[in-house]
N, C-alpha and C positions, 0 to 999 in steps of 0.2 A: 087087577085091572091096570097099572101101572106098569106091571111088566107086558100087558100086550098090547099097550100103546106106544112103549118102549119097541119093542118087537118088532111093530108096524110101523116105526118111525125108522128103522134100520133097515127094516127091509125097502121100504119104499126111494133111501138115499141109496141104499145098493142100485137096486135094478134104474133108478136117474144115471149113479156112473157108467155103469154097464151098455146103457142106451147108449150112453155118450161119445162111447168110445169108438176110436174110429178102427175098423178090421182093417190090418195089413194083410196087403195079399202078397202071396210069391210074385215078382214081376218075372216077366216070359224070357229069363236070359236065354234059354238054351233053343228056344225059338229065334232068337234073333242070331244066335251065331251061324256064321255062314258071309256071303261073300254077295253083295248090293251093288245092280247096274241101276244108275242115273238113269230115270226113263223121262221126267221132268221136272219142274218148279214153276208152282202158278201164287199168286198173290201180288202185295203189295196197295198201295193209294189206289182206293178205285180199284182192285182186281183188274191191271196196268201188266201188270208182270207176266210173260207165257216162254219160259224156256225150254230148250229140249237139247237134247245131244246136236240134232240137226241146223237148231236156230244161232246156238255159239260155238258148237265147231271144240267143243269138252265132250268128252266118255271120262267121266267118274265113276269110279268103283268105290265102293265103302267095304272094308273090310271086318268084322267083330270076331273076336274069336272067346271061346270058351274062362277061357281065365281071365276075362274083363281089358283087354287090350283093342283097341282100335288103328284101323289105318285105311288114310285118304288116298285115293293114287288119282292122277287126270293122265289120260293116255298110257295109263300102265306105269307111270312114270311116280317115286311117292312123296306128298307133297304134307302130310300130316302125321300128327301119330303121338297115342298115349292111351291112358287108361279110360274106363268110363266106369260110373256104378249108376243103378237103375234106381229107384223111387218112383213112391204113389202121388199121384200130386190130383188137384181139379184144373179141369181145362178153363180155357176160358171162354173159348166160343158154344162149348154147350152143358157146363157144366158135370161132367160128368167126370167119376175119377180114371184116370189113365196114365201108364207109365212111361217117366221121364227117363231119357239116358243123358246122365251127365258127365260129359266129354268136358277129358283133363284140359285140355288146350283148343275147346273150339264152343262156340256157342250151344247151350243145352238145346233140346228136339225133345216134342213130344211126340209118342207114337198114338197114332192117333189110329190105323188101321197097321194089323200085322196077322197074315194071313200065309199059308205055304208059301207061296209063288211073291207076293206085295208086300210091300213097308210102306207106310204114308210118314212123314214126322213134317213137325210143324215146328217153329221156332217162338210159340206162341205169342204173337203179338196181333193185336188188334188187325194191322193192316201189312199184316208181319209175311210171309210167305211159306207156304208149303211143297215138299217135295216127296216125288212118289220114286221108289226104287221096284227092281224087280230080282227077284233071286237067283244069281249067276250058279253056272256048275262049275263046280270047283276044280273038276279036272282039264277046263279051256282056259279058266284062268292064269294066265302066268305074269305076274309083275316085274318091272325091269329092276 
């Protein structure tokens, strides 16, 4: 009797850790590599914020590549650049788990939608702003 309450006491703190635990998933690097035109950035106090390539007169490209390097250009011209690595993290606006890129030398983004063609990343803050890119072809691209 003793050993199958013993039993039942082990088994029942197993499957608690096991609950507990939180699944890592692969984050989508090789989805995200590839080459990001600025389509906008909306946020801010009040959803205040509405940019575009048209409204400030910037073409941003984000560039990511395969072995975890990044690079910012504005007009083809490059204005950033460094490593990144991804993580699981929860969001804040709706809870839900979703992968971080954490940029060596620039404020982290969540991805919040990442779809063939779309990137959406968010800079998670409350009143924080989000930006939508679009997937450039890599063979119009040329950087100065």
């Amino acid at each position: 009797m003793h050993f199958l309450k013993g039993f039942l006491l082990i088994t029942l703190i197993t499957l608690g850790v096991v609950s507990c635990t939180k699944e890592k998933t692969d984050p989508p690097a090789a989805d995200l590599t590839g080459v990001w035109q600025w389509v906008r950035s909306d946020g801010g106090i009040g959803n205040n914020i509405h940019y575009t390539p048209a409204t400030t007169g910037k073409q941003v490209t984000l560039k990511l590549t395969a072995d975890r390097q990044f690079f910012f250009y504005s007009h083809g011209v490059l204005t950033s650049q460094g490593t990144y690595t991804l993580e699981n993290g929860t969001c804040i606006h709706d809870g839900k788990q979703k992968t971080r890129i954490n940029f060596s030398s620039c404020p982290d983004q969540m991805i919040h939608l990442l779809e063939d063609k779309s990137l959406h990343l968010s800079d998670e803050a409350h009143d924080g702003i989000s930006s939508q890119y679009s997937r450039a072809e890599m063979s119009i691209y040329q950087p100065k």
